[in-house]
TORKEBA-198507 format. One record per residue: x, y, z of N, C-alpha, C in turn. Coordinates in pm, whole numbers. Layout:
// TORKEBA-198507
{{X; Y; Z}; {X; Y; Z}; {X; Y; Z}}
...
// end
This chain:
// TORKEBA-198507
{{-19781; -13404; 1161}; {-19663; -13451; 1232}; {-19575; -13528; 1135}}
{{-19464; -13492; 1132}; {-19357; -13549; 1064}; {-19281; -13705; 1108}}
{{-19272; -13783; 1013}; {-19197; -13906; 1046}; {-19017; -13908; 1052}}
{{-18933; -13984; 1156}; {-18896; -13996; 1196}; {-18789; -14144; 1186}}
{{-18691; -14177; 1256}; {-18620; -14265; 1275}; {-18587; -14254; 1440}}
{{-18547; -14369; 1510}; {-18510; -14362; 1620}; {-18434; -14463; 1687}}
{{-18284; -14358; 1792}; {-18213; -14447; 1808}; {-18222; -14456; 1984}}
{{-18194; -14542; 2012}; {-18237; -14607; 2114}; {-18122; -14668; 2219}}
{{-18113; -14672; 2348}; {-17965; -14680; 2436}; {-18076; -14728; 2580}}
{{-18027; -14814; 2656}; {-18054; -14846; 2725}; {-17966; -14787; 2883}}
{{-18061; -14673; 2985}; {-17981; -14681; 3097}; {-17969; -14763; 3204}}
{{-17846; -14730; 3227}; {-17870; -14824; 3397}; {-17985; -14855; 3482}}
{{-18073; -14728; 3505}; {-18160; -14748; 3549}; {-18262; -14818; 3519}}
{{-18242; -14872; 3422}; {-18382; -14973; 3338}; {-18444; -14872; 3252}}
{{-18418; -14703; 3212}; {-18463; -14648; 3161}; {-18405; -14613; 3025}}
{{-18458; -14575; 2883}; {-18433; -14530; 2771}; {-18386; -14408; 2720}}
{{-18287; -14400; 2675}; {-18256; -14308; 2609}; {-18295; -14301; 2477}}
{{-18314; -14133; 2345}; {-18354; -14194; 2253}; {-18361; -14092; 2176}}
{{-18295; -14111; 2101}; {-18271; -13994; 1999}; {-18324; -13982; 1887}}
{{-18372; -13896; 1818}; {-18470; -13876; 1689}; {-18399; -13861; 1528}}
{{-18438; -13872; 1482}; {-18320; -13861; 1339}; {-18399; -13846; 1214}}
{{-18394; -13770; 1123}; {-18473; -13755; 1021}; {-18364; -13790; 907}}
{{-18239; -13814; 874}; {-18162; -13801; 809}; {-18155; -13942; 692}}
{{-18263; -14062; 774}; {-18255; -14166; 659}; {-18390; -14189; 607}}
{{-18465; -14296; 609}; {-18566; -14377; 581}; {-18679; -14240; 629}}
{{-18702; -14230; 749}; {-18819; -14203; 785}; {-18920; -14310; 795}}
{{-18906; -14361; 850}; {-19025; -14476; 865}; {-19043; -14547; 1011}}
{{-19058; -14464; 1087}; {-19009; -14485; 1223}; {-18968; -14627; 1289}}
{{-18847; -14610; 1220}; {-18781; -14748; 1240}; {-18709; -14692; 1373}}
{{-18672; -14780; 1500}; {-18624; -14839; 1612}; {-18488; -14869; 1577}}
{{-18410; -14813; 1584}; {-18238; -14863; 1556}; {-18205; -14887; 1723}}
{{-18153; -14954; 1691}; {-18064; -14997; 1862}; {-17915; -14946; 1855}}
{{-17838; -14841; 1945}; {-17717; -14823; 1959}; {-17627; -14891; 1925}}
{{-17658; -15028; 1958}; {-17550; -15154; 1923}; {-17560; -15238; 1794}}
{{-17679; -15170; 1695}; {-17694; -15225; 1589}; {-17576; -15199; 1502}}
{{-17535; -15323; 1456}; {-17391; -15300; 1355}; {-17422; -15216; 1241}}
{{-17575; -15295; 1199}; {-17637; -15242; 1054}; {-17666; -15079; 1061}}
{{-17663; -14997; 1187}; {-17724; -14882; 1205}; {-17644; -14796; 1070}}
{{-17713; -14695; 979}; {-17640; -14620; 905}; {-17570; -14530; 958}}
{{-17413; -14522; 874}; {-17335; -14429; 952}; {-17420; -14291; 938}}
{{-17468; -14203; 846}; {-17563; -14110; 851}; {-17619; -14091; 995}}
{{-17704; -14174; 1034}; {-17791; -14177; 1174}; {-17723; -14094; 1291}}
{{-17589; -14222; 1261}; {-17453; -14205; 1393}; {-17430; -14104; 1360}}
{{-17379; -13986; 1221}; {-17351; -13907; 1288}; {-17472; -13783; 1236}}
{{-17540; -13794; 1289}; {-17694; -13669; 1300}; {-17719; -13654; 1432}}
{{-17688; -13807; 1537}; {-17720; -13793; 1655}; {-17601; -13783; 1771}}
{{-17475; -13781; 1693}; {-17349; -13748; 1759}; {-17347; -13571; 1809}}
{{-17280; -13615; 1937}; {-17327; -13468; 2065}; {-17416; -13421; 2049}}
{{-17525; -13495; 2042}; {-17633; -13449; 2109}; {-17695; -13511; 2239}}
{{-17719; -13416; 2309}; {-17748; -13513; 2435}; {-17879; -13548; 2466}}
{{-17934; -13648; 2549}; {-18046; -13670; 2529}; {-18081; -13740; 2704}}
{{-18161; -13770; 2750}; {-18235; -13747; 2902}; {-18325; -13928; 2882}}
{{-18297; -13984; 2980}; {-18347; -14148; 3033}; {-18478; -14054; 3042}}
{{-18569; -14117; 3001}; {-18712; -14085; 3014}; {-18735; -14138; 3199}}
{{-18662; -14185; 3243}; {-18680; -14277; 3400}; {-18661; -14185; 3497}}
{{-18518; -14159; 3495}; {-18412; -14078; 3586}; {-18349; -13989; 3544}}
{{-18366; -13923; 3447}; {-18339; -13803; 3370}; {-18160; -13808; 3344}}
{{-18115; -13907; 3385}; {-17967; -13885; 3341}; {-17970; -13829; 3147}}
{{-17805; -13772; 3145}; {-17811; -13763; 3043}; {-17713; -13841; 2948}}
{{-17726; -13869; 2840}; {-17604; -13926; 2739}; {-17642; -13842; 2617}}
{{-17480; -13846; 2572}; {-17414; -13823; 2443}; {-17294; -13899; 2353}}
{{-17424; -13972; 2232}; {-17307; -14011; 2134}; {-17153; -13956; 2080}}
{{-17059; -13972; 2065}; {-16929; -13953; 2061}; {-16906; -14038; 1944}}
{{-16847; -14005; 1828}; {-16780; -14124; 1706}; {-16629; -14142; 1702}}
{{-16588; -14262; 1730}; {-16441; -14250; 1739}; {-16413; -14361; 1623}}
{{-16300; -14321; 1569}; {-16252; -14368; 1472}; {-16223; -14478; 1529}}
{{-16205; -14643; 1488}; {-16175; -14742; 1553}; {-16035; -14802; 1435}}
{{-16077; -14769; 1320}; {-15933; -14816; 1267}; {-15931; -14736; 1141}}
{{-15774; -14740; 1109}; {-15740; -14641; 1030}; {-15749; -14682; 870}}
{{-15802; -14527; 804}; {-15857; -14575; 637}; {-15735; -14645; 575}}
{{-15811; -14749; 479}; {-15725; -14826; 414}; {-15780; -14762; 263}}
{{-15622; -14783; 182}; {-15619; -14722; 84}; {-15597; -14820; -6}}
{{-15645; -14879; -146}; {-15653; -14981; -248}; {-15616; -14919; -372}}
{{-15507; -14952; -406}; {-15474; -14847; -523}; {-15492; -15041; -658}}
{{-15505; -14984; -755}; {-15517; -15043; -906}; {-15454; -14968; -1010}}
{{-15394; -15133; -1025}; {-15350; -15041; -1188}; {-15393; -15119; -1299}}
// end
């Protein structure tokens, strides 16, 4: 069995969402959705993909939206 990373979302229902990710560490580290530190990598391996509350079977899907626009640093 192969190791893993995992991101993690809390539903309404008191139940988990939780998505799998092989794309960093591997060390089955627990990332939380709302972790600032989460690697952008992670965010996007597990963007549209949808994934099922282990509780109530709802489903969610990560979405990445740009929140502000690239800044450019020029030197001379």
């Amino acid at each position: 069995m192969g190791m893993f990373d995992e991101v993690r979302h809390p539903c309404p229902c008191g139940g988990v969402f939780e998505w799998q990710t092989k794309v960093h560490d591997c060390v089955l580290k627990a990332w939380s959705l709302e972790d600032p530190a989460i690697p952008l990598v992670i965010l996007a391996d597990i963007a549209s993909q949808a994934e099922y509350c282990d509780k109530c079977g709802s489903s969610a899907t990560v979405h990445l939206v740009p929140t502000t626009r690239p800044v450019v640093e020029i030197r001379k």
